[in-house]
C-alpha positions, 0 to 999 in steps of 0.5 A: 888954429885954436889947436895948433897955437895953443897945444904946442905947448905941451910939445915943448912941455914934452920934449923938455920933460923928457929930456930930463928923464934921459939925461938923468945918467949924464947929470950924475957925471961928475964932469956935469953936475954930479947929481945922486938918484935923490937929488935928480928925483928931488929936482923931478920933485921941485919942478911939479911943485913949482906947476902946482903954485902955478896953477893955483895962482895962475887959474885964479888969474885966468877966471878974473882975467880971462884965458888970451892974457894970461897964456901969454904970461904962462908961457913967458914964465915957462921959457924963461925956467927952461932958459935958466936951466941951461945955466944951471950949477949945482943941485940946488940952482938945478932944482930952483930953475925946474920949479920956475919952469913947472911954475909956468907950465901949471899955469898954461893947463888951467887957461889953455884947457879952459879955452879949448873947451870953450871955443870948441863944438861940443860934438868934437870937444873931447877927442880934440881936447885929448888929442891936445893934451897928448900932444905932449907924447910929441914933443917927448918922441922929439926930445927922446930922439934929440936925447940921442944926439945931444947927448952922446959924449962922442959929438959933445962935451959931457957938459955941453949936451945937457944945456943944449936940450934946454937952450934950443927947447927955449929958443923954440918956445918964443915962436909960440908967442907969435902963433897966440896972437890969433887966438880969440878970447872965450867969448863965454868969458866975456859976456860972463864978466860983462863984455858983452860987445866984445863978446858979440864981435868975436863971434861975428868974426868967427861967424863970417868966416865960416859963412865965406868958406863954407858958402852957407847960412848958419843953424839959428841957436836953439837954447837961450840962456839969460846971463847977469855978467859981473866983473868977478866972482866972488871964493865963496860962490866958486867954492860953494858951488864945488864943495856943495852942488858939485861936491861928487864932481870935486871927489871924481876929479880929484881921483882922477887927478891922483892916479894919473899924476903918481903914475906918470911923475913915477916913472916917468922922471925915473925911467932912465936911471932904471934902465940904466941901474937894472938894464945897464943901458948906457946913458946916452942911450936912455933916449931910444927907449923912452922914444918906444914909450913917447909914441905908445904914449901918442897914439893911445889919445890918438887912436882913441880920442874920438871914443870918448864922443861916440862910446862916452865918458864913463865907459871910455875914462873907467875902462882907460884907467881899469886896463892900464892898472891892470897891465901895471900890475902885470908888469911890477911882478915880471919887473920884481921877479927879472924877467924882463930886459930892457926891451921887454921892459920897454914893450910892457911900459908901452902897453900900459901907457897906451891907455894911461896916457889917454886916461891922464888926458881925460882927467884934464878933460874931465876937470874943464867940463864939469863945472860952471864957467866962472870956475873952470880954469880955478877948478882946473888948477886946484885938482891939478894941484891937489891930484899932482902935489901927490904925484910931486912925491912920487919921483923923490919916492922912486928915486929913494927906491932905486937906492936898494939893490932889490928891484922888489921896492921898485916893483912895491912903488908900481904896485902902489900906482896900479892901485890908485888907477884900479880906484879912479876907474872904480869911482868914474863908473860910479861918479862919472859925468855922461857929458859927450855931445852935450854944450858947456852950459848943458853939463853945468849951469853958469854961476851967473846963468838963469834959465828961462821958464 
């Protein structure tokens, strides 16, 4: 339930996502809104910014207002965005409607993160959190192959396809409003800012449901932890606790978040137009592509996920992040050097996304674990905002790039990524938190718990 209603959003995070990246050719049309290379990168650009402030605003809101309320506010936010980009006019609505709809979806990785971590076991909690977060690569198959239909100029009119992709994701979007409702609050959050009775009988639903369908007693807790809840907490606990105690967590997660976030905003949001300037593959073509590139992206956190609890953390999250460095490398020289075609090309991308998009799903992992309960969904969104305002650079940055006839400052960019992966899986070796198997509260103390003696 907790998986199905609350990581479908990031099915529709991905197919509109990359709707944008295949319809990047078509929004150059001038029958359609006649963008340039910058201003479609700048657009790439305003929607990440807009899900930095989100985060910002939106974890704050969730760790003084608990997880349920304000994943309901998030989505209704981001299927408004997705709505207005329909109606788009010009570059710069284009890019004020994208950064309403990264507004909302900033706000979704904070309380959706922090309440998949809080109501799974731990023994299962970092492949299903993977496995959530690469959901995304779904709802991004999906919307490559609806690219294909929706924007083929011989079924639609050039400027009708483009707002369909957008309009139907939306309408789409409202059914996840209803699937929410079944969602539980954390109980970790109440009895932390003082719902204690609440707290108590959400559990006890839980509890008598499992009793009724699996016809046995439950284990009897083994720890206690004694608690002294508050109705909120305080900026300078939560970032004493961040920048004093936890400082070489703070420094980890953030490496982590830079590397994933220049790699993915990259190329992502400029994979179409490479193909469609270098390859010369047709606009309405784009989608099959970037559909190879969704499902490398899918089965890596699949096939994978369930490593992270057997194998651990550190060994799993360095060498993600170690190998599809490695393979990036390998792919800007064949790239500058025009070696590779389309397919070839294709097939690279889909090597090193199979371990960097597992690698991007344990740095949203990682950032909802390693800190106290008070601070999570806060810890979320600042190392997502921090770890993405660098990546809201890279689409503008590649979209300048594609500008040279050279495919060399293309291949510098990529280069650039591969680096700053290489240096994540250096630091998670080094700094890595060995948190599989163990509970929330046994990787880090509560800011309102105290262990007995």
């Amino acid at each position: 339930m907790v998986v199905l209603a609350l990581g479908v959003t990031w099915i529709l995070d991905g197919l509109e996502v990359t709707i944008v990246g295949a319809i990047g050719p078509a929004l150059q049309n001038p029958q359609t809104l006649g963008l340039s290379a910058t201003e479609i990168g700048g657009a790439a650009s305003a929607y990440v910014s807009g899900a930095v402030i989100g985060a910002l605003v939106f974890g704050w809101l969730t760790d003084r207002h608990g997880r349920r309320f304000i994943f309901y506010v998030t989505l209704a936010v981001y299927l408004a965005g997705v709505l207005a980009t329909a109606t788009s006019w010009d570059a710069l609505s284009f890019a004020a409607f994208r950064a309403i709809t990264g507004f909302g979806i900033g706000g979704e990785y904070a309380a959706i993160n922090s309440a998949i971590d809080e109501l799974i076991p731990a023994r299962y909690r970092g492949r299903i959190a993977l496995f959530v977060n690469g959901s995304f690569w779904l709802g991004a198959a999906a919307g490559s192959g609806a690219a294909l239909i929706l924007l083929d100029p011989t079924l639609w009119p050039a400027d009708i396809g483009w707002r369909l992709s957008f309009a139907i994701g939306g309408v789409l979007g409202f059914g996840i409003l209803l699937m929410r409702r079944h969602v539980p609050e954390s109980p970790r959050w109440l009895v932390t800012h003082g719902h204690s009775r609440t707290a108590e009988t959400t559990v006890g639903d839980i509890e008598a449901r499992v009793r009724a369908e699996t016809n046995r007693e439950l284990d009897q807790p083994q720890k206690f932890l004694e608690v002294h809840p508050r109705a909120s907490f305080g900026m300078g606990l939560i970032f004493r606790a961040m920048l004093g105690k936890y400082r070489n967590r703070s420094i980890l997660t953030l490496t982590l978040m830079v590397a994933q976030a220049f790699l993915f905003n990259a190329v992502y949001f400029t994979y179409g137009l490479v193909l469609n300037r270098f390859e010369q593959v047709p606009a309405h073509l784009t989608g099959l592509y970037l559909f190879m590139l969704c499902v490398s992206n899918l089965m890596g956190p699949l096939l994978l996920g369930s490593l992270f609890d057997t194998l651990g953390r550190r060994a799993m999250i360095a060498g993600t992040y170690a190998i599809s460095g490695v393979l990036l490398i390998a792919t800007a020289f064949a790239f500058g050097f025009g070696l590779l075609t389309a397919w070839t090309q294709t097939l690279a991308w889909m090597a090193v996304f199979f371990f960097a998009s597992t690698a991007a799903s344990s740095a949203y992992l990682t950032a909802s674990e390693i800190f106290p309960l008070e601070t999570r969904a806060l810890a979320i969104a600042i190392f997502y905002a921090l770890g993405t305002s660098v990546g809201a650079c890279a689409p503008l940055l590649f979209g300048y790039l594609l500008e040279w006839d050279s495919p060399w400052p293309l291949a510098g960019g990529y280069l650039l990524a591969a680096a700053l992966m290489l240096i994540a899986a250096i630091v998670e070796a080094k700094l890595g938190i060995d948190a599989e198997m163990r509970s929330l509260e046994d990787i880090a103390d509560p800011l309102s718990g105290i262990r007995p003696t």
